[in-house]
C-alpha positions in Angstrom: 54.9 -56.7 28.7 54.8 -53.0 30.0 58.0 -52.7 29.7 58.7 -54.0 26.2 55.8 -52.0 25.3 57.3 -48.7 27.0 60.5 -49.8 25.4 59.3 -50.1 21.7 57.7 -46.7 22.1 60.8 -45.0 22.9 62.5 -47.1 20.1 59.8 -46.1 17.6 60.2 -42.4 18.6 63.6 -42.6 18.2 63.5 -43.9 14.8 60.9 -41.4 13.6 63.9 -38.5 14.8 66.6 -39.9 13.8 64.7 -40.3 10.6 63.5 -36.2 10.3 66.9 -35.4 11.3 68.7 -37.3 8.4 66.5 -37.9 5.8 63.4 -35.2 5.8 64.9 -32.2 6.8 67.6 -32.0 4.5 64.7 -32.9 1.7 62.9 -29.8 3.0 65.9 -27.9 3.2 66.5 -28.9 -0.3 63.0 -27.8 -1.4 63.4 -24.7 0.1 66.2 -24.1 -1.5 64.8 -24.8 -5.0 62.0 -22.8 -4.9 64.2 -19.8 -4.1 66.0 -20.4 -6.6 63.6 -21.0 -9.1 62.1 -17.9 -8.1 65.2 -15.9 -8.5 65.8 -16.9 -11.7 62.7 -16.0 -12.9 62.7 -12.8 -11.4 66.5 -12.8 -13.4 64.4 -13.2 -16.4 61.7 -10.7 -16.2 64.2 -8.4 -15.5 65.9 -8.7 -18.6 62.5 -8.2 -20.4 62.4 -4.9 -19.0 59.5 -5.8 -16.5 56.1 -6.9 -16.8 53.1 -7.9 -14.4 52.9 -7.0 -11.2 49.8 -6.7 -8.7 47.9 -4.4 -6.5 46.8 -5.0 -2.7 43.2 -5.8 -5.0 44.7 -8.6 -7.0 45.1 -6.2 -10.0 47.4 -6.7 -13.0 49.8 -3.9 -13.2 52.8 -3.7 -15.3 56.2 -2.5 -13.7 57.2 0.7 -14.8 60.2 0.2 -16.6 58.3 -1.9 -18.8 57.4 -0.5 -22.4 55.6 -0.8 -25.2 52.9 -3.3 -23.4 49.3 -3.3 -23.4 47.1 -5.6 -22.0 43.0 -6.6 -22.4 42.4 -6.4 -18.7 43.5 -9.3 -17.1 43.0 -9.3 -13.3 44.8 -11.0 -10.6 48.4 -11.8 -11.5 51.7 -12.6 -10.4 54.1 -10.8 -7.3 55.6 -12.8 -4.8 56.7 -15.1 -7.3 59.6 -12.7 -9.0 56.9 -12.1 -12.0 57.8 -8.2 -11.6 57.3 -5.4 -9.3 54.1 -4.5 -7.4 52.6 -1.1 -8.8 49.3 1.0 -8.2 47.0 0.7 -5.9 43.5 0.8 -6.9 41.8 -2.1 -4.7 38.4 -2.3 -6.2 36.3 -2.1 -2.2 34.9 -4.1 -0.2 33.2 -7.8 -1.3 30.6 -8.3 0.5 27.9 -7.0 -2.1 25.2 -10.0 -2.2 25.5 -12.4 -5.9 22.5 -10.2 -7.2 23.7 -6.9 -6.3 27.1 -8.0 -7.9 25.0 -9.6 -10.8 23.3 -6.3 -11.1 26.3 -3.8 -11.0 27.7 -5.0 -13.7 27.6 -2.9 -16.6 26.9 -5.7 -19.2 26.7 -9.4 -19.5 26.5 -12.1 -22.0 24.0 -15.2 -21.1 25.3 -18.6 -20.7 22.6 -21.1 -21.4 23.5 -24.9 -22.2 21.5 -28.3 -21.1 24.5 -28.4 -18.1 24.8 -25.0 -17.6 23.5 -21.6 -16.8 25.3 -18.0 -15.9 27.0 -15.0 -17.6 30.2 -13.5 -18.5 30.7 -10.5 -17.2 31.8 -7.6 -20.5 33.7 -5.7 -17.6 36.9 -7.9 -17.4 35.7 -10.6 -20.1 35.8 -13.4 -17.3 32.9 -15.9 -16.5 32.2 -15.0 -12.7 28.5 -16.1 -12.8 28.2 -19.9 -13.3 25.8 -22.4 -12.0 25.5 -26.1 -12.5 21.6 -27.6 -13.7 22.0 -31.1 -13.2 23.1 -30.5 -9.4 21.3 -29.7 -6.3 22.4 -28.6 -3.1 20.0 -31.3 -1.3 18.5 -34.0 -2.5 15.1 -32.4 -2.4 13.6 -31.8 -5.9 13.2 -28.3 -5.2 16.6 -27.5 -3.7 18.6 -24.3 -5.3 20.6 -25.7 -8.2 24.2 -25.8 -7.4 26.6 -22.0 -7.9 30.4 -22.7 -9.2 31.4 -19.4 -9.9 30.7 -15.9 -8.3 31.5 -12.5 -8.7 34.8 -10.8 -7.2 33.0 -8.4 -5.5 30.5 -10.9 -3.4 32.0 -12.2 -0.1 33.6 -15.2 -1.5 34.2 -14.3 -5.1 35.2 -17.5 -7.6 36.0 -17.0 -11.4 37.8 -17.9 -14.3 39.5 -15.6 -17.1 41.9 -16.0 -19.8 43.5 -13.0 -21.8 46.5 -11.0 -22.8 48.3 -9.3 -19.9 51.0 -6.5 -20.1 51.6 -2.8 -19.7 48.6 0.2 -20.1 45.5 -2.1 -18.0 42.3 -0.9 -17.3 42.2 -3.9 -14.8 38.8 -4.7 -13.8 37.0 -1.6 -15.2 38.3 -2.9 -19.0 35.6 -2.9 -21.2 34.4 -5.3 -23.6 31.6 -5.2 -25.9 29.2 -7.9 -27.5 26.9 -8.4 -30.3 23.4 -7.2 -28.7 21.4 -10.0 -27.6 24.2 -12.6 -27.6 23.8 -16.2 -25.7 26.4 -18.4 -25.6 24.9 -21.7 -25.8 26.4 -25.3 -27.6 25.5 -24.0 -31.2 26.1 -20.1 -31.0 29.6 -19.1 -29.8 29.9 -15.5 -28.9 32.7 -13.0 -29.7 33.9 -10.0 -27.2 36.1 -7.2 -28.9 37.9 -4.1 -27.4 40.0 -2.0 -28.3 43.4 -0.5 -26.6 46.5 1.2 -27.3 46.6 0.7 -31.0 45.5 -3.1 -30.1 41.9 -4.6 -31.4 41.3 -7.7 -28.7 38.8 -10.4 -29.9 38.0 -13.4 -27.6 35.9 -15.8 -28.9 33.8 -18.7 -26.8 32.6 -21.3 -27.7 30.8 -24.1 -25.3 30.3 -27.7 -25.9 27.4 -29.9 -24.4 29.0 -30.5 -20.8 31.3 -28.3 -19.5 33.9 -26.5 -21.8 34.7 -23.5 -22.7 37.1 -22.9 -25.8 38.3 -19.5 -25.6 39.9 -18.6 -28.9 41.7 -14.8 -28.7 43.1 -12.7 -31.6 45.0 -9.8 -31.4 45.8 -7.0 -34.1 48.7 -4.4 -34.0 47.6 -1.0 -35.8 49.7 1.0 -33.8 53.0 2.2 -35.3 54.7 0.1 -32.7 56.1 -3.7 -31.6 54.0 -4.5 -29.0 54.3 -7.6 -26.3 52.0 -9.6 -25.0 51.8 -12.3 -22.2 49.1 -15.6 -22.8 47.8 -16.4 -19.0 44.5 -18.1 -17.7 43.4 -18.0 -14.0 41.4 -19.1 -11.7 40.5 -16.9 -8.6 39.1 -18.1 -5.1 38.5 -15.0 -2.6 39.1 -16.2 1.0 39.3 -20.0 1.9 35.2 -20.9 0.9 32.4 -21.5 4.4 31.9 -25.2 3.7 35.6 -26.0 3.6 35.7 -28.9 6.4 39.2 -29.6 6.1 39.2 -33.4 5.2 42.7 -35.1 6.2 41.6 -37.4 3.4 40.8 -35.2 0.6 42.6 -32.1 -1.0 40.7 -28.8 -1.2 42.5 -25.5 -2.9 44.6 -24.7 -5.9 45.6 -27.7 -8.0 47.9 -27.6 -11.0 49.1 -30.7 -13.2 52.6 -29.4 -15.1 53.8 -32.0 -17.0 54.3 -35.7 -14.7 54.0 -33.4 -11.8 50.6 -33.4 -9.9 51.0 -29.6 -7.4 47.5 -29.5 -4.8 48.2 -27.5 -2.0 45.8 -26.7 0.6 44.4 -23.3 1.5 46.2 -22.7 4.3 49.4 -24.1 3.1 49.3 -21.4 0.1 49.1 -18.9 2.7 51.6 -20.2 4.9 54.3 -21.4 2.5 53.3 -20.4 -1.1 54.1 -19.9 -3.9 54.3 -22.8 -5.6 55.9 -22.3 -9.1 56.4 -24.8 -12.0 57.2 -24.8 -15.2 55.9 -27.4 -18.0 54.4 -28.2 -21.4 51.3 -29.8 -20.8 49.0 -29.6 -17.9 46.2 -27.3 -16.4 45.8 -25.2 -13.1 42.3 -24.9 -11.0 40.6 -24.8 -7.8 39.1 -27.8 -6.0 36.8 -28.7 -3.5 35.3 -32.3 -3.4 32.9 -32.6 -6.0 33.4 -29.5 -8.5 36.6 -27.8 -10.6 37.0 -24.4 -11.8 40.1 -24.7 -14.4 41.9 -22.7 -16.8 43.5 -24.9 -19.5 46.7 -24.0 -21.9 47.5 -24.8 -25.6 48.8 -28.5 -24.4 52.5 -28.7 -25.8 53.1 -25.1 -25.2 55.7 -24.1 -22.8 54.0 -22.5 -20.0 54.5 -21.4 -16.4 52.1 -22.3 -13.9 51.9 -20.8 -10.1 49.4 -21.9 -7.1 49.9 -18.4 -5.0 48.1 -15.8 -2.1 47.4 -12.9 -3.9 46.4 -11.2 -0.5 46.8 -10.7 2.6 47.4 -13.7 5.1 44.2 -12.7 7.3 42.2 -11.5 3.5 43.7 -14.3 1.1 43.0 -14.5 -2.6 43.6 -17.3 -3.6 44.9 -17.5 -7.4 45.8 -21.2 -9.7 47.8 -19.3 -12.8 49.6 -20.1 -15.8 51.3 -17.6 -18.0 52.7 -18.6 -21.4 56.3 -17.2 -23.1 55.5 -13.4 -24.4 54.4 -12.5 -27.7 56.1 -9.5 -29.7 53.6 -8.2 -31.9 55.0 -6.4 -34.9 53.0 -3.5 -36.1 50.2 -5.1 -38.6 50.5 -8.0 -37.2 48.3 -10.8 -36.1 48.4 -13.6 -32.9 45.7 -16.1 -32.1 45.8 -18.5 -28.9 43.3 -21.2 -28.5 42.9 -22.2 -24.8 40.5 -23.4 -22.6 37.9 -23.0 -19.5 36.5 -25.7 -17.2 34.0 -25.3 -14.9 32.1 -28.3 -13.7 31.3 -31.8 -11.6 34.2 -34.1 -11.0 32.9 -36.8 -12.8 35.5 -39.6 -14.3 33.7 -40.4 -16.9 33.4 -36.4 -18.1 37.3 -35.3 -17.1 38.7 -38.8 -18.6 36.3 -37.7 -21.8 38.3 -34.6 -22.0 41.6 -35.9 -21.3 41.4 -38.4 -24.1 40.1 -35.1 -26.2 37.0 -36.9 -26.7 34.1 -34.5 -25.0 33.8 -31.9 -27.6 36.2 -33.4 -30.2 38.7 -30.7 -28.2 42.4 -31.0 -27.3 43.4 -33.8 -25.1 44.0 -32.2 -21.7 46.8 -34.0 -20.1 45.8 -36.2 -16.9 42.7 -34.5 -16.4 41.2 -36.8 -14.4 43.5 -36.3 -11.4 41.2 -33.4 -10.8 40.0 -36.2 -8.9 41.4 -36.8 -5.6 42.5 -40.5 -6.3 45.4 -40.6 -3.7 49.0 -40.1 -4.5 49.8 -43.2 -3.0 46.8 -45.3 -3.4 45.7 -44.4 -7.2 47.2 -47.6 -8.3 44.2 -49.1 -6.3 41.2 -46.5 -6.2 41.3 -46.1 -9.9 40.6 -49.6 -10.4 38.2 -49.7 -7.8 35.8 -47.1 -9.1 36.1 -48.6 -12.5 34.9 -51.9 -11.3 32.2 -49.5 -9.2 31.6 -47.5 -12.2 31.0 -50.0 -14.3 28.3 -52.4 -12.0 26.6 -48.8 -11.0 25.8 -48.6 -14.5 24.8 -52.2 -15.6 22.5 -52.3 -12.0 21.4 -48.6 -12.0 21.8 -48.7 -8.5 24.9 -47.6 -6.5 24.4 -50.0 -3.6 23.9 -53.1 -5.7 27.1 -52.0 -7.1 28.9 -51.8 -3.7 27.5 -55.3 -3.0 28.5 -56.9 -6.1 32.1 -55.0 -5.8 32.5 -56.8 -2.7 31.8 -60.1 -4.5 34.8 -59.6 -6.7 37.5 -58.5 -3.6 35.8 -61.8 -1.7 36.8 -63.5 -4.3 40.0 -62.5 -5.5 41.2 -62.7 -1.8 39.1 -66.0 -1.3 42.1 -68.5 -1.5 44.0 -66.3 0.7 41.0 -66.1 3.2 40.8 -69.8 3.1 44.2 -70.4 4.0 43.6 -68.2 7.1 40.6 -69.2 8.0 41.6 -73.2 7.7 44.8 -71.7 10.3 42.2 -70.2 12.9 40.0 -73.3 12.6 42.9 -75.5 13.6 43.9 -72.7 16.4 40.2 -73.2 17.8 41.1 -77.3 17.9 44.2 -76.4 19.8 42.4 -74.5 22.8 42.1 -77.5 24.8 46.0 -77.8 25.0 46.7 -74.4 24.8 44.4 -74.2 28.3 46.5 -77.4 30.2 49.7 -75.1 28.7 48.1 -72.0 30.2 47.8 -73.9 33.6 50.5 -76.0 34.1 53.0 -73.2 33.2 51.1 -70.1 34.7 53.6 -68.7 37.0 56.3 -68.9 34.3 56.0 -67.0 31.3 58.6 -67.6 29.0 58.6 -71.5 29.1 54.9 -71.0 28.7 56.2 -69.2 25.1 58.5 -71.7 24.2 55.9 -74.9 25.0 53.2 -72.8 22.9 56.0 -72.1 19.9 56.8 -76.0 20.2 53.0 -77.1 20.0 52.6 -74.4 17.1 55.4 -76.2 15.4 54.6 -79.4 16.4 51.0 -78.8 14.6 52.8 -77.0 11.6 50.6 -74.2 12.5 51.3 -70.5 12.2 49.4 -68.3 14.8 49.6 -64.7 12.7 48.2 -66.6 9.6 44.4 -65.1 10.5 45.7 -61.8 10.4 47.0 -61.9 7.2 43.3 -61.3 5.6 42.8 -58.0 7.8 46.2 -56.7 6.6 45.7 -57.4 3.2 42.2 -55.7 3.1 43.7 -52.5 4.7 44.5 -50.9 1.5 41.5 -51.7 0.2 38.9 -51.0 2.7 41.0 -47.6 2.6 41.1 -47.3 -1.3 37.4 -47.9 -1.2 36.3 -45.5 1.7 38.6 -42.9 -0.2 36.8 -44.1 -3.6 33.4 -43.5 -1.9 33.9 -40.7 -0.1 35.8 -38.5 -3.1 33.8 -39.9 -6.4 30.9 -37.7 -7.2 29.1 -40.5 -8.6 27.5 -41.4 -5.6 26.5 -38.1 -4.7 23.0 -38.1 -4.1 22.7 -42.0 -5.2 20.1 -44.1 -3.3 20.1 -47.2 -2.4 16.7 -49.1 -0.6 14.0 -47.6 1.3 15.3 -44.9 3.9 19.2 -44.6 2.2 18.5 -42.0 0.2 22.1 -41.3 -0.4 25.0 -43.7 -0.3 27.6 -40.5 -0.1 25.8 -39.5 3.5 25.2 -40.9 6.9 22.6 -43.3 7.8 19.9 -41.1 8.1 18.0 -43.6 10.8 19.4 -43.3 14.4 18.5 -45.6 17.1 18.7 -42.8 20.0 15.2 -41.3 18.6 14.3 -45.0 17.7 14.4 -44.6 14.3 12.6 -41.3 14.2 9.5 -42.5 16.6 11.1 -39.6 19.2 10.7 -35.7 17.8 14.3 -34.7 18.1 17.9 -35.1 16.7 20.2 -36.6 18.7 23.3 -35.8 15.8 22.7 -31.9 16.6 23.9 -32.2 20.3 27.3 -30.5 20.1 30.6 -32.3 20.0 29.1 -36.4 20.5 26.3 -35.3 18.1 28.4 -36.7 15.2 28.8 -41.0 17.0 25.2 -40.9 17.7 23.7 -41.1 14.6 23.7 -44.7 15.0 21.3 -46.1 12.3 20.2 -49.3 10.7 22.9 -49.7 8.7 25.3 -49.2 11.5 23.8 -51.4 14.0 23.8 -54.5 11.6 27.4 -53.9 10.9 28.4 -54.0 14.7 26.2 -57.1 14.9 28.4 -58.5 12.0 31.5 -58.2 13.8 30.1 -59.2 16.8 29.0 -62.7 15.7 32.8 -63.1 13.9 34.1 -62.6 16.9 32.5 -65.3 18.0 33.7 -67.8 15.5 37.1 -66.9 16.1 39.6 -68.2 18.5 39.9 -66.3 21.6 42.9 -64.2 22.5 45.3 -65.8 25.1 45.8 -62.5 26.9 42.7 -61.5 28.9 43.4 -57.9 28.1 43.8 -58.6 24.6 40.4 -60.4 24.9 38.4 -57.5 26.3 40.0 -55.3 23.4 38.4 -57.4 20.7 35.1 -57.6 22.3 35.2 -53.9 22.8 35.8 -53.3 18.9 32.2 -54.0 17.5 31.2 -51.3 19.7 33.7 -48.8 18.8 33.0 -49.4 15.5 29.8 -49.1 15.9 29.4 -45.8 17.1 32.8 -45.0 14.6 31.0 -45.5 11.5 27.8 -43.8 12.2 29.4 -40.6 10.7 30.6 -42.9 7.8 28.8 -42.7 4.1 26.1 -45.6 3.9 27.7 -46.8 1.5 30.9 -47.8 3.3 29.0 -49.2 6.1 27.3 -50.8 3.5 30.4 -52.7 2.2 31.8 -53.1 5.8 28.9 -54.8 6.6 27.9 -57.4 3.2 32.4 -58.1 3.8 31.7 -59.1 7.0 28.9 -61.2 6.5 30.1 -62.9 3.6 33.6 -63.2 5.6 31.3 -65.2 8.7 29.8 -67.2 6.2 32.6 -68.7 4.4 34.6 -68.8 7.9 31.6 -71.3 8.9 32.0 -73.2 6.2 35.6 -74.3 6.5 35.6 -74.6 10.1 33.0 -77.2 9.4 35.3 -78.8 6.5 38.2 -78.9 9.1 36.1 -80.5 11.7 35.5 -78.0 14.5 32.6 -78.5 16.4 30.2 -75.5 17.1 28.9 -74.8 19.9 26.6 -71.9 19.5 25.0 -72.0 23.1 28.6 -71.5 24.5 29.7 -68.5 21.7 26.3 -67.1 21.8 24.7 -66.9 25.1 21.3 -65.7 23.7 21.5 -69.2 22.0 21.8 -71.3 25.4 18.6 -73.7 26.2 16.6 -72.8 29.0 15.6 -75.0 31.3 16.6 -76.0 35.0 19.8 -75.6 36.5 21.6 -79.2 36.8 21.3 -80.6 39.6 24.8 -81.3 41.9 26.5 -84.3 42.1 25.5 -86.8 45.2 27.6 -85.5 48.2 28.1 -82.0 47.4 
């Protein structure tokens, strides 16, 4: 057995080479190549437009200098390593490590943001909404935790904005100012216009706000000069240095995110910095940053050809990061007149809201093209997690409670897997009546291996009995105990959801841990470094081990001893596994498992297998006094 297992190893390996070595390296070498070329055509093209943006060590839009006849509105952060034009200037604006009121404070005007979801500022220098927070969210559950910050200035330590505008040649950069009508709040029923003026241009940028979480940004802009001028549509969405709480989740994306056209681009923090940029070019879509539960986005005119670029607008140990999209440039003949209507998210991932907006419903707005893959779904898996929080979604609110729903969810997948489950169980119910012969087998052909195979195979046969069938069930509910943990864990639905009595959030640990029984002892065993994170072994926990436990019970006992100490060892590794779980997985784990044990009983009753719970569970055994021996012994 050591051998074939040693030998399959090897194999495996081999495959998985032989595999990189013909198939995935010449795809990345292929990729590589694409990009590069992509890149070099478009630096081809901004060539032949006599230059344009450019950026400074800062971030700062600059325009090459052979480029002429260009002003801009003071767009910061845009394109270089990505053949968008020449790097020019200097000019970093300092340090950012001023604290959010300081930065709040220097600024030399701002408008108020104040809607039923929302509250903040955009800041007049710039014209960009760096000052956003979110009402309805807290950082804690507590009542009287600080309401949850989105967007921050530049110039704080991990600065996070949005900002649309006109970029091109003559920018103020970050010190462009913008005026307001005094005493303007943007709220749902009173948009607000900024104007400037610059190089013979007169910039207007209107917002607007609906009830949840959009901005419409509609921006005009007049020629009085004697000359054609050129201008280039782009929105943003800046991310200074990778954020503190980033905890690098294999199973959920975090960083710059663009959807152009069919194509869904999220590439991590460090990747950007490693390997970026990533350039695309497409009609419909939107570009952003992500973290788990909230989106800063910056949305085009859907159906216009645009550009979009995920990119490190800094340095590899100071990154900024920057999600862009720049539209085709605008000649502007002198008295002339453009207006671009485009759009600014910043908000909660919730389905309901981003599939609202994607169907152009929130807002009566434009329908913004897969918006809901803001969402980490799964590239793979969406066929499956999609469904599942629908079905989640929709008993959450006919319940009002999160955990019901997760209960009643698990109804639906016992059932639509219940013939299956049958058939498997009904096969490990007639394996448990074979043990008897399997044992003689076992006996009679111990010191011969392989003719104990074939007798087993023949009985097997003989019995028109397949020994895998009882696996089938765990293989099939793979993908979905996977699609579910990924629904639970990504959906911000259940954020902050209770459940009964001490689960107080179904998106969080079981708060209860059985090494300070239950909280009778005045410590935390969770904050002991490293093992902290298996021993926060609560209620929830403990009855899911005890779950498994009895099932393995009901089942048929491996024929390998080894094989048999493995499967009594999993409840306990499971155990102490899914403490660090969401309750509300351990939830579902356990209610499957149960419900699993209980219709398992039930057929190995209909097929006639006698239960003996004294011999599967010792605990169960009558007390009394030992037999006595036979006469003569």
């Amino acid at each position: 057995m050591d051998r074939n297992l040693l030998l399959a190893v090897v194999l495996s390996m081999g495959v998985l080479l032989i595999w990189d070595l013909l198939v995935v390296k010449p795809q990345r070498e292929a990729l590589k190549a694409e990009r590069e070329a992509a890149a070099a055509a478009e630096a081809a093209r901004v060539e032949e437009m006599g230059g344009q943006l450019g950026v400074t060590p800062e971030g700062e839009v600059v325009v090459a200098p052979n480029a002429s006849n260009v002003a801009s509105d003071g767009a910061p952060e845009s394109d270089d390593a990505a053949g968008i034009g020449a790097v020019a200037g200097s000019g970093a604006v300092g340090e950012a490590g001023l604290t959010i009121e300081d930065a709040l404070a220097a600024a030399p005007a701002r408008v108020t943001i104040d809607t039923p979801t929302l509250i903040g500022s955009i800041n007049l220098a710039g014209g960009r909404i760096d000052d956003l927070s979110l009402k309805l969210y807290r950082e804690e559950i507590d009542d009287d935790s600080p309401i949850i910050r989105l967007l921050r200035p530049r110039n704080v330590e991990h600065g996070h904005y949005i900002q649309q505008g006109w970029a091109a040649k003559g920018s103020n950069g970050q010190n462009a100012e913008w005026t307001a009508p005094a005493g303007a709040t943007l709220t749902p029923t009173s948009p607000v216009t900024l104007t400037r003026r610059e190089g013979g241009l007169v910039f207007e940028k209107t917002f607007s706000i609906d009830d949840l979480y959009m901005f419409t940004v509609t921006q005009k802009v007049r020629n009085e000069s004697d000359e054609a001028q050129s201008l280039v549509p782009y929105g943003l969405v800046i991310q200074r240095g990778v954020p503190n709480d980033l905890k690098n989740f294999l199973i959920l994306h975090e960083g710059p995110i663009a959807i152009v056209g069919d194509s869904l681009l999220e590439h991590k923090y460090q990747k950007v910095v490693k390997k970026g940029p990533y350039v695309q070019s497409g009609d419909k879509g939107w570009v952003g940053i992500t973290n788990k539960y909230w989106l800063a986005a910056a949305v085009p005119p859907q159906g216009a050809t645009f550009k979009a670029d995920l990119m490190n607008v800094g340095t590899p140990e100071a990154p900024i990061f920057r999600a862009s999209y720049q539209l085709e440039a605008r000649r502007l003949e002198p008295g002339g007149e453009t207006t671009l209507t485009s759009y600014l998210f910043g908000g909660p991932k919730d389905a309901d809201i981003l599939n609202d907006y994607e169907n152009g419903v929130a807002g009566e707005g434009e329908a913004i093209h897969r918006f809901d893959r803001a969402v980490d779904w799964g590239k793979y898996f969406f066929w499956l997690t999609r469904p599942i929080f629908v079905a989640l979604d929709f008993f959450g609110d006919l319940t009002g409670n999160f955990g019901v729903a997760i209960l009643l969810l698990t109804l639906v997948i016992k059932a639509l897997l219940f013939p299956l489950a049958n058939k498997a169980y009904e096969s490990m119910s007639k394996m448990k009546k074979l043990q008897p012969e399997l044992e003689k087998l076992r006996k009679r052909y111990d010191d011969d291996k392989m003719k104990l195979q074939q007798e087993m195979m023949a009985l097997y046969k003989k019995e028109k009995l397949n020994p895998l069938a009882g696996c089938v069930p765990i293989l099939i509910q793979m993908p979905i105990f996977y699609a579910l943990y990924k629904t639970l864990f990504v959906t911000i639905e259940l954020r902050h959801e209770p459940f009964i009595a001490w689960i107080r959030d179904l998106s969080a640990p079981d708060p209860t841990t059985v090494f300070n029984l239950f909280g009778l002892l005045p410590y935390d065993p969770t904050a002991i470094p490293v093992f902290g994170t298996f021993l926060g072994i609560g209620v929830l926990p403990l009855l899911m081990g005890f779950s498994m436990w009895f099932q393995t019970k009901l089942n048929p006992p491996p024929a390998d001893p080894m094989q048999a100490q493995i499967f009594a060892m999993m409840p306990i590794l499971f155990t102490f596994l899914f403490a660090s779980f969401a309750a509300g997985l351990v939830l579902y784990w356990f209610w499957n498992t149960a419900l699993s044990i209980a219709q398992q009983y039930l057929i190995m009753r209909k097929n006639g297998v006698d239960i003996d719970w004294g011999e599967r569970l010792p605990f169960m055994k009558a007390k009394g006094p030992d037999p006595k021996p036979p006469a003569g012994e």
